[in-house]
C-alpha atoms as one frame of an Amber mdcrd trajectory, in Angstrom:
protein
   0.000   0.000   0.000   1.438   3.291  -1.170   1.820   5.862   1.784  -0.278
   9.030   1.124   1.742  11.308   3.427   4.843  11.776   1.478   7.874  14.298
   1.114   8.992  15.117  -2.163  12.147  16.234  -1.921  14.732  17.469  -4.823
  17.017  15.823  -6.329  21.837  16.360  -6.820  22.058  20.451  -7.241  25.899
  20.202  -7.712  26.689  17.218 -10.885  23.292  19.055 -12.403  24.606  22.340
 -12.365  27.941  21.218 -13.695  26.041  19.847 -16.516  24.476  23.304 -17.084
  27.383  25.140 -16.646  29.290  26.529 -19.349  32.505  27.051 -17.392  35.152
  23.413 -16.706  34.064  22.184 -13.187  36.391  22.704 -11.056  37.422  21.661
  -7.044  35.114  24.065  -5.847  32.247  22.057  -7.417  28.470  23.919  -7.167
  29.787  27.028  -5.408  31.673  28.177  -8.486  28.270  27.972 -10.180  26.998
  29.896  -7.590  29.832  32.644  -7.668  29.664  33.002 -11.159  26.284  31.567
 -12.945  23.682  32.254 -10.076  20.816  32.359 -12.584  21.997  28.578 -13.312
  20.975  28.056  -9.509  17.760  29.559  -8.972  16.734  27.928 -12.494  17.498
  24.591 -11.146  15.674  24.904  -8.087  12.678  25.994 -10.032  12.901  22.933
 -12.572  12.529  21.183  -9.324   9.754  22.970  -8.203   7.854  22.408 -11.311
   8.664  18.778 -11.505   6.741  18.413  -8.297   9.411  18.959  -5.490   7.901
  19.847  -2.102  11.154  21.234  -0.720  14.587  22.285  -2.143  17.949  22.788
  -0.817  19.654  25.474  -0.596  22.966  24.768  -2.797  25.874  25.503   0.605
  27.150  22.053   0.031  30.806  22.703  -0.642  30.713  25.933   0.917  32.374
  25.305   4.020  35.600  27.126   5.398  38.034  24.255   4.548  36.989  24.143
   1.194  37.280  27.727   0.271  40.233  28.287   1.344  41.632  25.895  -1.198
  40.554  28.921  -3.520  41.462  31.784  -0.955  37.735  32.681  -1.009  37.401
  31.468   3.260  36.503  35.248   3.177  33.497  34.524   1.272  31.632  32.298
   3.506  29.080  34.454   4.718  28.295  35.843   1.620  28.228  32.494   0.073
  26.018  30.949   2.838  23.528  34.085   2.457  23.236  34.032  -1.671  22.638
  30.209  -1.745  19.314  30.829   0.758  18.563  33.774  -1.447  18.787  31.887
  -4.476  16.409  29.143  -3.152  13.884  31.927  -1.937  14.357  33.702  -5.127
  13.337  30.517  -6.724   9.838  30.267  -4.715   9.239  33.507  -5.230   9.301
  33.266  -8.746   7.515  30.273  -9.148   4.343  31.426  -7.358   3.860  28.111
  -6.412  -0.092  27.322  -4.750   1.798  24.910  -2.489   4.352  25.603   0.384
   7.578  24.863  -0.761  10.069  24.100   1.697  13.323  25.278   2.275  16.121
  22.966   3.539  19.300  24.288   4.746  22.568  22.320   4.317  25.438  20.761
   6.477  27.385  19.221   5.105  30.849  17.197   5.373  33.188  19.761   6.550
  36.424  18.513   4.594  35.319  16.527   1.856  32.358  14.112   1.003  32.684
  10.008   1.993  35.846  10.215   4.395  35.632   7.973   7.186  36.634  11.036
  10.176  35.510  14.547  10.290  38.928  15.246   9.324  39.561  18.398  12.187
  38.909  19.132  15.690  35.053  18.440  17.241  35.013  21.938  19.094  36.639
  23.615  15.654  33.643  21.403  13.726  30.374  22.516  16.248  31.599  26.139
  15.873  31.413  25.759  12.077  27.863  24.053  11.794  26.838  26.340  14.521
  27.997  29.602  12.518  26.248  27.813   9.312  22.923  27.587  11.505  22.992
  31.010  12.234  23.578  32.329   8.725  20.285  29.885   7.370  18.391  29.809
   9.754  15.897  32.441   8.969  15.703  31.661   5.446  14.878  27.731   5.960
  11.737  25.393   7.309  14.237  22.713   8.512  17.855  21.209   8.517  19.289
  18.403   6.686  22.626  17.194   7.692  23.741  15.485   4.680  26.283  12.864
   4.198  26.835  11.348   7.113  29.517   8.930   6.842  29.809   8.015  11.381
  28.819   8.089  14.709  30.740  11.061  15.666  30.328  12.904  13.028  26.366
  12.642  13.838  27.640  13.734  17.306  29.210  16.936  16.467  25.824  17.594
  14.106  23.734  16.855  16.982  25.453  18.969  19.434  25.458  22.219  16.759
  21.868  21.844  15.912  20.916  21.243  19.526  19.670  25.174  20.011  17.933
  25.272  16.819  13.796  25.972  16.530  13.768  24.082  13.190  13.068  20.712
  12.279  16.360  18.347  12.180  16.844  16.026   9.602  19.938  13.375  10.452
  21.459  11.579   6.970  24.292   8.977   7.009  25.697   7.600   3.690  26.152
   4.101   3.897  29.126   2.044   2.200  28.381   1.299  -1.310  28.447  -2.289
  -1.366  26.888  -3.588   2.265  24.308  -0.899   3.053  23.995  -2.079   6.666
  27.056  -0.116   7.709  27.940   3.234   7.010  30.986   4.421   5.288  32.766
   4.860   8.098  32.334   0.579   8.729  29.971   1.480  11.726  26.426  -0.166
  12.185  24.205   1.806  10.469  21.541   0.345  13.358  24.038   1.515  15.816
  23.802   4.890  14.496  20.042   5.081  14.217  19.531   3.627  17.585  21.909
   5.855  19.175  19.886   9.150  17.941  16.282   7.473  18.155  15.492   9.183
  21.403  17.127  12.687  19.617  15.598  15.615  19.021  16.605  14.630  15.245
  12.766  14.699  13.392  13.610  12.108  10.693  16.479   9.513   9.506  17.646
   9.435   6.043  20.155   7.476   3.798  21.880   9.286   0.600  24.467   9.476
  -1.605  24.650   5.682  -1.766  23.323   3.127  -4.773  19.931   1.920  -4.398
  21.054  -1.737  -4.667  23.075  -0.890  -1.302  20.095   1.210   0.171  17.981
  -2.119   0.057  19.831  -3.052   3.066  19.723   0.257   4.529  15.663   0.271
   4.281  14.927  -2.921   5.775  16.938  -1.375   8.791  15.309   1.836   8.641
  11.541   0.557   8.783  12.636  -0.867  12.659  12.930   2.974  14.278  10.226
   4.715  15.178  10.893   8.039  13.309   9.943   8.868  10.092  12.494   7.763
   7.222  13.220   8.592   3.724  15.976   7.256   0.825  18.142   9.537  -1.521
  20.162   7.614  -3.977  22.635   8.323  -6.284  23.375   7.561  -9.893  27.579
   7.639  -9.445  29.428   4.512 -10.396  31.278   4.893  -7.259  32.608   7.886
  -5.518  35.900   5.921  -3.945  37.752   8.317  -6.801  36.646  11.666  -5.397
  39.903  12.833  -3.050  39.633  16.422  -1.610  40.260  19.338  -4.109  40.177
  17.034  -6.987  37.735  18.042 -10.038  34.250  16.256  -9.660  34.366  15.079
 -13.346  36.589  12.000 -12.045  32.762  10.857 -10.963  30.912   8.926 -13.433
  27.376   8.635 -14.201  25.956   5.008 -14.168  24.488   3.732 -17.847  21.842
   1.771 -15.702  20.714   4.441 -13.469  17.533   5.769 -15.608  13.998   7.140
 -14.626  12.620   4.013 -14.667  15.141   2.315 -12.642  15.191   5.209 -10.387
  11.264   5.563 -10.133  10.757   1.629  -9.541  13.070   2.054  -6.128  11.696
   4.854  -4.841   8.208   2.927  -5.218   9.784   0.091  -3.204  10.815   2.850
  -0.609   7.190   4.057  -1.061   5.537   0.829  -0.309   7.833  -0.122   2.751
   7.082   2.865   4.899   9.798   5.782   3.582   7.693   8.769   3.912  10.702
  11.348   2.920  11.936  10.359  -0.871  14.275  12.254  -4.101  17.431  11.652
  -5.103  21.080  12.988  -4.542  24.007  12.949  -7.305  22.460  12.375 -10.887
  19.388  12.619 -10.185  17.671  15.746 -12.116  14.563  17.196 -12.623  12.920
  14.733 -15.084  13.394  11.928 -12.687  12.121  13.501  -9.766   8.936  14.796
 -12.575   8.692  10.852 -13.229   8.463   9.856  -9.499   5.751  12.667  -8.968
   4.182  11.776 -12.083   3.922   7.994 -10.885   3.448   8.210  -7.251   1.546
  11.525  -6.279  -0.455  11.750  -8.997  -2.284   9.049  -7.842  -2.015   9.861
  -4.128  -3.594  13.535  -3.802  -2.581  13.625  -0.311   0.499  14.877  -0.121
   3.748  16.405   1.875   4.551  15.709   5.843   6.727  18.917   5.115   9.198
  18.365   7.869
């Protein structure tokens, strides 16, 4: 039975707007988009509005303090932060939409996506989230703290969000062969049951294959907070090494809209309530999951 109350959420901002872009990606991924083609931005969060998207995030991925300096623009985090909220709620604006759209803000991996540590001191890491908290936090309905690859780092997340109003949502990445552990080698239902009694408002797995996220959703299903499943459509991401050009990251011939819609059907039918897609996945597929799904469910959107 197909759950009625569901979250449409986005799908990858960063390998889509690298596809847009007519500049060479480089190591500062999405953000150079953002510094330099912020139209390309706002139009790709309202492609995802009008394929059926409840919420959008903002596009902060890569900015973070580490990252930037890489490019001796740590001087442009603030401004950074602040233009990718106003891009999202230029987007909605735009768009007119009859239907709340939802704004998620971002926190991401500090250092670099898929490592197994944070990769720099916890204290350093709270102060950063909590400084990224205070920059979104008017502009967004809720947090998503992507990319979770272990315990701690879920920790540090926990601990920065902790003084927050908004809605929490806690996201681990799980290795991309055995989707029972994360990518760290941890439990992933060592992770989930350690933040069940959080203040964290839903669990989600992304960035991973869907054949691994099988795994991940029969564990999932057992906690008693709402849950949701945000593939990828990357070969594998064991290439990508901090400051090195995304394009190393291949697309999957496999990965289609029909492959794609099919598992997030499966996710549908075993409880998920929260569902998109991460890397690869663009506008047409999440217009081919609304078109499947919510069409034929008119009750729609949790919102968290």
């Amino acid at each position: 039975m197909v759950n009625n109350n569901i979250t449409l959420l986005d799908g990858g901002m960063g390998q889509e707007l690298i596809h847009r872009s007519s500049f060479k990606p480089d190591s500062l991924w999405s953000t150079r988009v953002l510094l330099d083609e912020y139209d390309l931005v706002v139009n790709l969060h309202k492609d995802f509005i009008k394929a059926g998207a409840d919420g959008i995030t903002i596009n902060s991925y890569g900015i973070t303090p580490h990252r930037l300096k890489r490019h001796n623009l740590d001087n442009m985090f603030v401004t950074l932060q602040q233009k990718s909220v106003a891009a999202a709620k230029q987007a909605i604006d735009e768009m007119s939409s009859t239907k709340k759209i939802q704004i998620y803000g971002c926190l991401p991996p500090l250092i670099g996506s898929y490592y197994r540590t944070v990769g720099i001191n916890r204290t350093e890491a709270v102060e950063i989230y909590k400084k990224m908290i205070q920059i979104q936090e008017r502009g967004v309905d809720a947090f998503i703290c992507e990319t979770v690859t272990s315990i701690e780092e879920a920790q540090i997340l926990i601990e920065a969000t902790s003084e927050t109003s908004k809605k929490v949502i806690l996201s681990f990445t799980v290795d991309e062969v055995d989707g029972t552990i994360l990518r760290s080698g941890e439990s992933l239902e060592l992770a989930l049951n350690e933040f069940d009694n959080s203040k964290v408002d839903a669990f989600l797995v992304n960035c991973s294959p869907p054949e691994s996220m099988t795994a991940s959703l029969k564990i999932l299903k057992n906690f008693s907070k709402p849950f949701g499943l945000l593939p990828n459509g990357f070969e594998t991401c064991l290439p990508l090494t901090p400051g090195e050009n995304v394009s190393v990251l291949k697309k999957r011939n496999d990965f289609n809209q029909e492959t794609f819609v099919n598992f997030v059907v499966k996710c549908v039918n075993e409880g998920a309530s929260i569902v998109g897609g991460c890397c690869e996945v663009s506008p047409e597929y999440i217009s081919a999951v609304s078109n499947k799904i919510f069409n034929l469910n008119k009750q729609i959107g949790v919102n968290f």
